[in-house]
N, C-alpha and C positions, 0 to 999 in steps of 0.2 A: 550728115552729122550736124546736132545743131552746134549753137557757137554763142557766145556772149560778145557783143560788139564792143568795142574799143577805138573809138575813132580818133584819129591822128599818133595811132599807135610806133608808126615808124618814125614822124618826127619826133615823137617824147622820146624815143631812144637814142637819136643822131644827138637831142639836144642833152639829156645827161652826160651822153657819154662825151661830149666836149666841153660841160662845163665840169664834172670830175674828174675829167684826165681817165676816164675809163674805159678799156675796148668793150667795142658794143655787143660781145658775145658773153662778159662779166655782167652788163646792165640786164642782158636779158633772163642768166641764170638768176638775179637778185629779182626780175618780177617777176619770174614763175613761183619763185619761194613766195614771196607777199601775196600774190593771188591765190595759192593755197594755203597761206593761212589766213584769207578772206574767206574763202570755198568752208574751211572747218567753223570759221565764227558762222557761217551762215548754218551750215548744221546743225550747230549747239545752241540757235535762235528756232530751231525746230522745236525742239523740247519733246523728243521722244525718248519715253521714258525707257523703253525693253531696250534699248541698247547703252550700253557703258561706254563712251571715249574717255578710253586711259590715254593715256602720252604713247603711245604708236597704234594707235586705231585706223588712223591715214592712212599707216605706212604703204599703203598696196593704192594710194592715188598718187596724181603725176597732174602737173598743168602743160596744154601744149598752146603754146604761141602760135597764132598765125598771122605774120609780117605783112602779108600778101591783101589777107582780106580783113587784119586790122579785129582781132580779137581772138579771142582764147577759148580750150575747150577742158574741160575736165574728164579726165579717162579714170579707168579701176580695172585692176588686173584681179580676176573672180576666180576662186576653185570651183569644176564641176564636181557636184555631188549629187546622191541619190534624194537626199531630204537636205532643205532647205534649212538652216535657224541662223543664221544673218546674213542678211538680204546686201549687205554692203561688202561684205568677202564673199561669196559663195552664191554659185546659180546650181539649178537642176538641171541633170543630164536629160529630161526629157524638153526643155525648153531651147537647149545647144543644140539636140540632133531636130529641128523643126528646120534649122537652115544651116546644120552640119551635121548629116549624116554620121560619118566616121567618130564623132565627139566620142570621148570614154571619159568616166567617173577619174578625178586628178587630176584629168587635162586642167591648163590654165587659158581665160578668155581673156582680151583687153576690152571694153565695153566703155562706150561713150557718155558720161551721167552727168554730161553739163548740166545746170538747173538754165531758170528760164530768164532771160533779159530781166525782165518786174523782179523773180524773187530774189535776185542776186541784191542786198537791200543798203541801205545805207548805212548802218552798224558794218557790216561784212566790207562793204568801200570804204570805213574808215579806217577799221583794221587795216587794209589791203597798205594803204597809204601811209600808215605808222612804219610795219614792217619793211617795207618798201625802203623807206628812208635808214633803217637799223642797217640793212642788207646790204646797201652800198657803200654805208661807211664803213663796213663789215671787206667789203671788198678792196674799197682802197686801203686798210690795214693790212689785207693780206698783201695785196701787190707791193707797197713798199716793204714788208718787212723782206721776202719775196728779192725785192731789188737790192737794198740796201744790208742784208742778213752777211753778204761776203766781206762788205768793206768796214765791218766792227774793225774797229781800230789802225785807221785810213786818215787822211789830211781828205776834204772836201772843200771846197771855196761855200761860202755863205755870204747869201745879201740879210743887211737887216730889216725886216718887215716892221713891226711895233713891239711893243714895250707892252707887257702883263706882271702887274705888280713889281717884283725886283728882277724875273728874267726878265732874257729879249728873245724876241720871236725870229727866226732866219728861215730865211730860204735856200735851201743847198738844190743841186743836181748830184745824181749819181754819176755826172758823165758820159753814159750811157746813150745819150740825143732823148734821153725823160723827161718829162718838165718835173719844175720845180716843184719839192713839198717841203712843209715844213717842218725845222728841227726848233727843240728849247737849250737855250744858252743859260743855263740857272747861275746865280747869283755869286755862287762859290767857285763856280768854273770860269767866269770874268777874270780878264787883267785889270787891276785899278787906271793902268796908264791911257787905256782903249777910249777911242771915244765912239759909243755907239748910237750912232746919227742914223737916220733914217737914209735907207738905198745904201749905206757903206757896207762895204766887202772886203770878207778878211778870211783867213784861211784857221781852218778850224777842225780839229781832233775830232771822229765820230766813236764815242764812248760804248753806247748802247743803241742796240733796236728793240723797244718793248714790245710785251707781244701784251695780249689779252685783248681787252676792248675800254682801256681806262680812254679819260675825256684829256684830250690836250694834244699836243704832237707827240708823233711817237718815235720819233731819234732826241736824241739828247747825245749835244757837241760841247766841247770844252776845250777852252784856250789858255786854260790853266795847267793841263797834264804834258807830263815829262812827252808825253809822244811825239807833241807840239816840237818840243825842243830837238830831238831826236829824226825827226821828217826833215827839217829847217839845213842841220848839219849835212845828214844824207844828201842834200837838196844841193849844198853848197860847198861838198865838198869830194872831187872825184877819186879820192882814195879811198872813201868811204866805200861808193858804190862798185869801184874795183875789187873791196874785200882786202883792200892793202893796209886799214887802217880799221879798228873794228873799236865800237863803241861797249867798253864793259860795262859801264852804271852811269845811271844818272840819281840825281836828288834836286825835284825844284822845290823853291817855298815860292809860288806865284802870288799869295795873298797872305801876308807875313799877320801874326796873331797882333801886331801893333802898326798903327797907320803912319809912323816913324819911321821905321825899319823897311825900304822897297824889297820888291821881286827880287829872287836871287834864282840861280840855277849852277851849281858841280856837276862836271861833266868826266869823266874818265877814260881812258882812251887807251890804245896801246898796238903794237903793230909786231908779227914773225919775222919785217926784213930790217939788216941790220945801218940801210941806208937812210931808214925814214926816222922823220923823226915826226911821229905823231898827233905833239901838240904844235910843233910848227904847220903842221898840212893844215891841222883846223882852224887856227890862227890868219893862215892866208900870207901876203906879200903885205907889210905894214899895214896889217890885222883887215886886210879888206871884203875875208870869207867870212869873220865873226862879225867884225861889223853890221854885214848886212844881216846876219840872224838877229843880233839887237835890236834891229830898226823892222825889223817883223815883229818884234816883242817889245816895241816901244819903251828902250830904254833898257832893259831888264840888262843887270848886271848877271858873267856868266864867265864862271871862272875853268881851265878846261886844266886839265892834269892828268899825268902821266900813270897809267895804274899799274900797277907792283906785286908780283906771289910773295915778296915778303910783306907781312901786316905792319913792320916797323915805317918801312918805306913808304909805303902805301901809304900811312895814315898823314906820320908828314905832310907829302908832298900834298894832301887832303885836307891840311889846313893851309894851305897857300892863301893869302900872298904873305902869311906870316913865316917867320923864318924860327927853324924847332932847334933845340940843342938837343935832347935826345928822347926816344919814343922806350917808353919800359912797358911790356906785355904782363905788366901783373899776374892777371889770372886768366891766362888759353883759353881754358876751358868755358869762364863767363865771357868770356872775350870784352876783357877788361882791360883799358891800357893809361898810364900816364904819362902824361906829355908837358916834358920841361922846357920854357922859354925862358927865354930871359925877362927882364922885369920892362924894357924895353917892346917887348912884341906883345907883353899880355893880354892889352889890349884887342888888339888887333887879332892876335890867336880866338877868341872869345867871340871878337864880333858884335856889332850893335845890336845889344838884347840877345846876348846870345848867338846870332844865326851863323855865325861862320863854325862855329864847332857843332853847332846843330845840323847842320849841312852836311856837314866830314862825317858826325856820327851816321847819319843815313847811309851817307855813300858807301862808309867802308863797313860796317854793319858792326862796330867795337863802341863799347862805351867809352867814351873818350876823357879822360878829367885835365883840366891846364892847371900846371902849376909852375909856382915861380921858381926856376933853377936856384938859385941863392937860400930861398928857404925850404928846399925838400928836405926832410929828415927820409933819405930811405930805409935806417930800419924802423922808425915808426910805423912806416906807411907800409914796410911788410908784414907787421904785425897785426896791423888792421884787414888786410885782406888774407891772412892766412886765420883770423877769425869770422872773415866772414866766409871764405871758403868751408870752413867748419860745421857754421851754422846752416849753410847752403844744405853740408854733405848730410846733415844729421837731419833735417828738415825732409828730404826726399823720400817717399813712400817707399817700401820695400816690391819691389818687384816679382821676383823668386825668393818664395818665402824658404825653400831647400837651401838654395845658395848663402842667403840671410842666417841663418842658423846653422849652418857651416861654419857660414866666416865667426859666429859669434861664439862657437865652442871653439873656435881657431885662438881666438883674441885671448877669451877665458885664459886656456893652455898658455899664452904668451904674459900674460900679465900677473896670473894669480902661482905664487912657488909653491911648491908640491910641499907635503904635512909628513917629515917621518916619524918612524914608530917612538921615535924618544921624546920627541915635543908634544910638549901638553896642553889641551884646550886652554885657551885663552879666560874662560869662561869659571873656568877651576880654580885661576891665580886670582882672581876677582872676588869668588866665593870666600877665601883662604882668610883668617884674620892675620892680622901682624903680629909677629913674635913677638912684640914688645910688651 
């Protein structure tokens, strides 16, 4: 069989595959693919006209590596047939049985049609070398996503490599004994308080693994998302990881809309046994378990609270550290609530820019409004939401247009009094002149 030579073919593969981090059985499927798509630009430098290469004209060739003698062969798997009309799929059963008797028309042959050392040309080796290079990046995409696809939304330790525009570039391990690849720290996913120095290492939220073939890393980590906060406690706290103490919600604002206003993070909490007391476990022995998640979060303020199946209770205790005089559930159904402090805590219920009832509304999922106990008018303010409940109800598309015209021949019946036979159109006392 001939062969196209390739010399120092086993050390260009020892050397990819150690500086890509690639096993050498990935390097070798990515240069069989690039030689046959060197092998096809070499054919379509033929310029023969009677044949057509559509997009799977190949499909019936194959490249084989050989490690050994350091060069490649191109094969084609041929239909026998009685008559011949392309010469590139298809041989004749009278040319098979010359050194295989037994041959029958259908059978299939593998045939050797390397070209020759010379016509293998320099367009076709540049090709070879283009795809070549697509193929492997091609593979280390698959391997990482591969590697890293189980641990979407995992803590990973991260080194930081450099700086691209406003992300930062790191280097995580899967843990696994992998080397290092790289993930993007984007800009919105940063803590303000972080200093990202070159070789610093910090532990880091794995967001997403992208797939496709875009240009950049392809994990993207974040030290902004509540998981962060939620890994940190688990981490620090062993009632957590007993199940004694279970984590209902979180709300971070890691990168607050004003450069005033720092990191905050509500945290909710709540436990089945009647011994524990939930936010004491995550608080620690003179606060020494929350502590340290702060100083993972460099500073970030992280208030922890007790969650509640009453919404009154719950919401409260969700505006800590302010103190409520009473929570009113307006409207259930918008999940709309007012909340009376005193004129004393207003402040502080409210929060710098907001963010302390910005916070609470997240966590507990209620719109929340502060008002001053001293000046609520509540029936004002029921009047106002049982008109906006109104405008709510009247606003809302008809769903079951049956039901809708039920209920609306129901209302009719309930609002309009029935006509008897003695009452007279309305219509007639209008027409009638005055007896005067």
């Amino acid at each position: 069989m001939s062969m196209v030579a390739l010399p120092g073919l086993k050390d260009m593969i020892d050397g990819i595959s150690r500086e890509r981090n690639l096993p050498k059985l990935s390097v070798q499927a990515a240069l069989r693919e690039a030689l046959m798509k060197g092998y096809e630009r070499f054919r379509r430098t033929q310029k023969i006209d009677s044949l057509g290469f559509d997009e799977d004209y190949f499909n019936n060739f194959e490249v084989e590596l050989d490690i050994e003698e350091e060069g490649f062969r191109v094969l084609a798997t041929k239909t026998i047939v009685d008559e011949v009309s392309n010469p590139d799929h298809q041989i004749s059963l009278k040319e098979v049985q010359e050194v295989a008797a037994e041959a029958q028309t259908g059978d299939t042959v593998v045939l050797d049609v390397t070209p020759d050392q010379g016509e293998f040309g320099r367009m076709a080796a540049i090709q070879t070398k283009q795809v070549l290079a697509q193929k492997l990046r091609d593979q280390q995409r698959k391997l990482i996503q591969e590697e890293f696809q189980d641990l979407e939304g995992t803590i990973l330790q991260a080194r930081v490599l450099r700086f691209e525009r406003q992300s930062v570039i790191m280097a995580v391990s899967s843990g696994f004994g992998q080397p290092e690849v790289e993930a993007e720290l984007l800009k919105r996913d940063q803590l303000p308080n972080d200093n990202y120095r070159a070789n610093a290492t910090f532990r880091v939220y794995l967001k997403k693994v992208s797939e496709g073939s875009h240009r950049g890393p392809q994990l993207l980590v974040s030290r902004a998302d509540a998981g962060l906060v939620v890994y940190l406690f688990e981490n620090e706290v062993p009632e957590i990881q007993d199940d004694v103490v279970r984590i209902v919600a979180v709300a971070r604002e890691a990168n607050p809309p004003s450069r005033h206003v720092g990191p905050r993070t509500k945290i909710a909490v709540d436990t089945l046994e009647r011994d524990v007391d939930p936010v004491g476990a995550c608080i620690g022995a003179r606060g020494s378990r929350i502590q340290a998640v702060v100083n993972e979060l460099r500073g970030e303020k992280i208030d922890v609270i007790r969650w509640s199946p009453d919404p009154a209770t719950y919401i409260a205790n969700a505006l800590s550290p302010a103190r409520v005089d009473e929570v009113r559930l307006v409207d259930p159904e918008g999940r709309q609530a007012h909340v009376l402090v005193g004129d004393d805590q207003l402040s502080l219920a409210i929060g710098k820019e907001g963010q302390n009832v910005r916070l609470a509304a997240r966590l507990t999922g209620w719109k929340i409004d502060i008002k001053d106990s001293r000046k609520y008018d509540a029936d004002a303010e029921n009047e106002k939401i049982a008109a906006l409940i109104e405008a709510r109800r009247q606003s809302q598309p008809p769903t079951d247009l049956d039901e809708d015209e039920e209920e609306f021949f129901e209302e009719a019946e309930e609002t309009t009094p029935p006509i008897s036979e003695s009452e007279e159109p309305l219509t007639r006392e209008t027409e009638e002149p005055d007896e005067e």
